[in-house]
N, C-alpha and C positions, 0 to 999 in steps of 0.2 A: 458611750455618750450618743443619743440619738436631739438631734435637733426638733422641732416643732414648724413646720411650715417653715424651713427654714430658709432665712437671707444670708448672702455672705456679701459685705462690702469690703472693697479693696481699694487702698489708701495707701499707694506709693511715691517714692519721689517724682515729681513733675517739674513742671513751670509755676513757679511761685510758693512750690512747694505745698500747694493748697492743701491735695487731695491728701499724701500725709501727715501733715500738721491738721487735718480735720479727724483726721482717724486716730490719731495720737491722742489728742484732745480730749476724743470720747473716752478711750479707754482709761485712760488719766483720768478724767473729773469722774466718771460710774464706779474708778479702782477694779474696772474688768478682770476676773482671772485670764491668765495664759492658759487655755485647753491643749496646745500644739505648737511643734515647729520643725520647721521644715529646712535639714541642710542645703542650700540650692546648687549646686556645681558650677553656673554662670553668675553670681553674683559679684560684682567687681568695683572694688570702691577706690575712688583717684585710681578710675583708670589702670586697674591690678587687680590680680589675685592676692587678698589680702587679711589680716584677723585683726581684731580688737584686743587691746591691750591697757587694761581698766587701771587703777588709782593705786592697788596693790600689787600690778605686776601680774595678773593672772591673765592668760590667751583664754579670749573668744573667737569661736567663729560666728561670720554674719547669718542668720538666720531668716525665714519667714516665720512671721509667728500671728499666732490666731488666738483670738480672745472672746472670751461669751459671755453674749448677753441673755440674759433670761427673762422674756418680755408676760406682758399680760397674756396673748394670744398667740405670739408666734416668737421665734426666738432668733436673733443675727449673730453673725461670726463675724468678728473684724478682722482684718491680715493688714499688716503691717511688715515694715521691710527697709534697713539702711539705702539699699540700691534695688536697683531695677535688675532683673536679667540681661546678660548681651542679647542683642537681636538674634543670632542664627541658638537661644535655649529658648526663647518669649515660647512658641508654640509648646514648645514639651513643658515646659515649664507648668504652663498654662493647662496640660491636658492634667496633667499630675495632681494642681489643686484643683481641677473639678472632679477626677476618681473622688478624692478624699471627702470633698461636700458633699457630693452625691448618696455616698455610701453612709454616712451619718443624718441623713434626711434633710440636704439640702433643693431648693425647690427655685430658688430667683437669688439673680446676683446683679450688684450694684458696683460701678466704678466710679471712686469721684476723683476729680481733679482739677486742675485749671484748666483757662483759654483766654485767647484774648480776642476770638474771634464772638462777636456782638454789642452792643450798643451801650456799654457802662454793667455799673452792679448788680448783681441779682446771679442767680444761678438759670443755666441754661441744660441741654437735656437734650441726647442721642438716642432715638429708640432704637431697638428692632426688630419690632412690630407696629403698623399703623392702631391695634389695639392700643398699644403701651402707651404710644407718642398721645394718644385722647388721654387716656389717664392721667398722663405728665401734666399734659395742657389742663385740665379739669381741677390739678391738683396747685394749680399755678405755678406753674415752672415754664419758662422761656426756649419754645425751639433753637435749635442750633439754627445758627443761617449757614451753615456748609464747611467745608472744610475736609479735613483729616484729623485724628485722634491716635497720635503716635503712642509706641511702647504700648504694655500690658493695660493702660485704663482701659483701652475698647476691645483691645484684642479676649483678654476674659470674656467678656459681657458678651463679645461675638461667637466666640464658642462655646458659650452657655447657650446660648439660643441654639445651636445645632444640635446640642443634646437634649431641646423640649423645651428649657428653661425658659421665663419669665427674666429677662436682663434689660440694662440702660445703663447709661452715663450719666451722670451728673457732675455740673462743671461752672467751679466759681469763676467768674469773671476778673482776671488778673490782670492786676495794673504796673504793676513791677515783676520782673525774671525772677526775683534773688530770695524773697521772702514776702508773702500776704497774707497774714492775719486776715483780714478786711474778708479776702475770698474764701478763707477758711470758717472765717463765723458764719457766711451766708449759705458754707456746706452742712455747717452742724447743725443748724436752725435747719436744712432741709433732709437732714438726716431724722433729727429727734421728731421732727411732721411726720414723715413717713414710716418711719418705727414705734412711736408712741411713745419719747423718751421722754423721759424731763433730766435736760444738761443744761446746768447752770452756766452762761456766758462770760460771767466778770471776769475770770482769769484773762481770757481771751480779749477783752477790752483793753486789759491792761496792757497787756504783747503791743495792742493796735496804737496805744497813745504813746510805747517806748521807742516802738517803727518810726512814728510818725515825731516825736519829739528828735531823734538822729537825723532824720528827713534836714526838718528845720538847722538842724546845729549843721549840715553837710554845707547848703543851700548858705548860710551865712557866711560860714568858712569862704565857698566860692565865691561871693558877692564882696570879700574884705580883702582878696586878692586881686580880683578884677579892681577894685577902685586903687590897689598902691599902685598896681601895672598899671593905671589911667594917671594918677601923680607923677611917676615916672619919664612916663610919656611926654607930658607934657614938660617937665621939667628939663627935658632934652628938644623941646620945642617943637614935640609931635613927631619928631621922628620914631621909627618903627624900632624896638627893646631887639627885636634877633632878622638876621641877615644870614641870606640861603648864597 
């Protein structure tokens, strides 16, 4: 398999889960083939050394896995991945999938993820290149205002530039740790701009208005306890329900 000017974007667990629920997403709604996958020796999930064990009883192991896309002009790899690497594999890790891209005609590589560093929604953008960061900007994507970019989203992109590559970050704006939809649609929409996709969004609406309907049902939960603890209260004439 030789790629075409090829992109490889990488889409792992983070903060918010952005950057993989955007890369799941695409390969989901396009029905991307699997080309590859990759056993990792540091992949460790809850915290172990650990396998999968599906609906019939059969053992997986956790995998990186790469999916292609076949574009009009140039063509992208997606990687996807239950966990991250421990910190002391990120580098070999890392040097391992860029052998592989490399050697199949890969040419520029993409990280996306969350942050919660900038100013609301929108997608924002780590170059490393002042070339790159014009394009980014040109292309309307929002500088980073500073920071760090922990685990493999920057650490790739950083060692693709050392080997010539054309790399950046991109990175939805996250509003909750646990799950964003919200940050994940404004990576897709910045991925299909940039690759020439057409990915249809409505699935991903839907995730955003079931996030946000539990939001509300959490939120009233807490508001229906706060008011009995306030009944309570008072019904003991204001004195305080718990004594240290």
């Amino acid at each position: 398999m030789q790629l075409r000017e090829g992109v490889l974007v990488q889409g792992l667990p983070g903060i918010g889960l952005a950057g993989k629920l955007a890369v799941d997403y695409v390969v989901r709604e396009l029905k991307l083939p699997k080309v590859a996958e990759a056993y990792i020796d540091g992949l460790m999930l809850h915290a172990n050394v650990a396998v999968f064990v599906d609906d019939e009883a059969i053992i997986r192991l956790p995998t990186y896995d790469f999916y292609l896309f076949r574009g009009s002009k140039r063509d992208a790899l997606f990687l996807t991945a239950p966990a991250q690497p421990v910190a002391w594999m990120q580098y070999e890790v890392a040097e391992h999938v860029l052998d592989y891209f490399q050697s199949i005609g890969g040419v520029e590589v993409v990280g996306v993820c969350g942050t919660t560093m900038g100013e609301g929604e929108g997608v924002y953008f780590a170059a490393t290149s002042r070339e790159t960061r014009e394009e980014l900007i040109k292309l309307g994507f929002k500088p980073s205002p500073g920071g760090v970019i922990t685990g493999a989203c920057g650490l790739l992109p950083a060692l693709a530039y050392l080997r010539g590559m054309k790399a950046y970050v991109l990175m939805g704006y996250v509003s909750q740790p646990e799950l964003d939809p919200v940050a994940a649609k404004h990576l897709v929409q910045a991925l299909a701009y940039v690759l020439d996709m057409q990915v249809d969004t409505r699935n991903l609406d839907a995730l955003i208005e079931e996030v946000k309907k539990k939001e509300r049902e959490v939120s009233e939960m807490i508001e229906r306890v706060r008011e009995k603890l306030s009944e309570k209260a008072k019904g003991r004439g204001g004195a305080p329900l718990f004594y240290v």
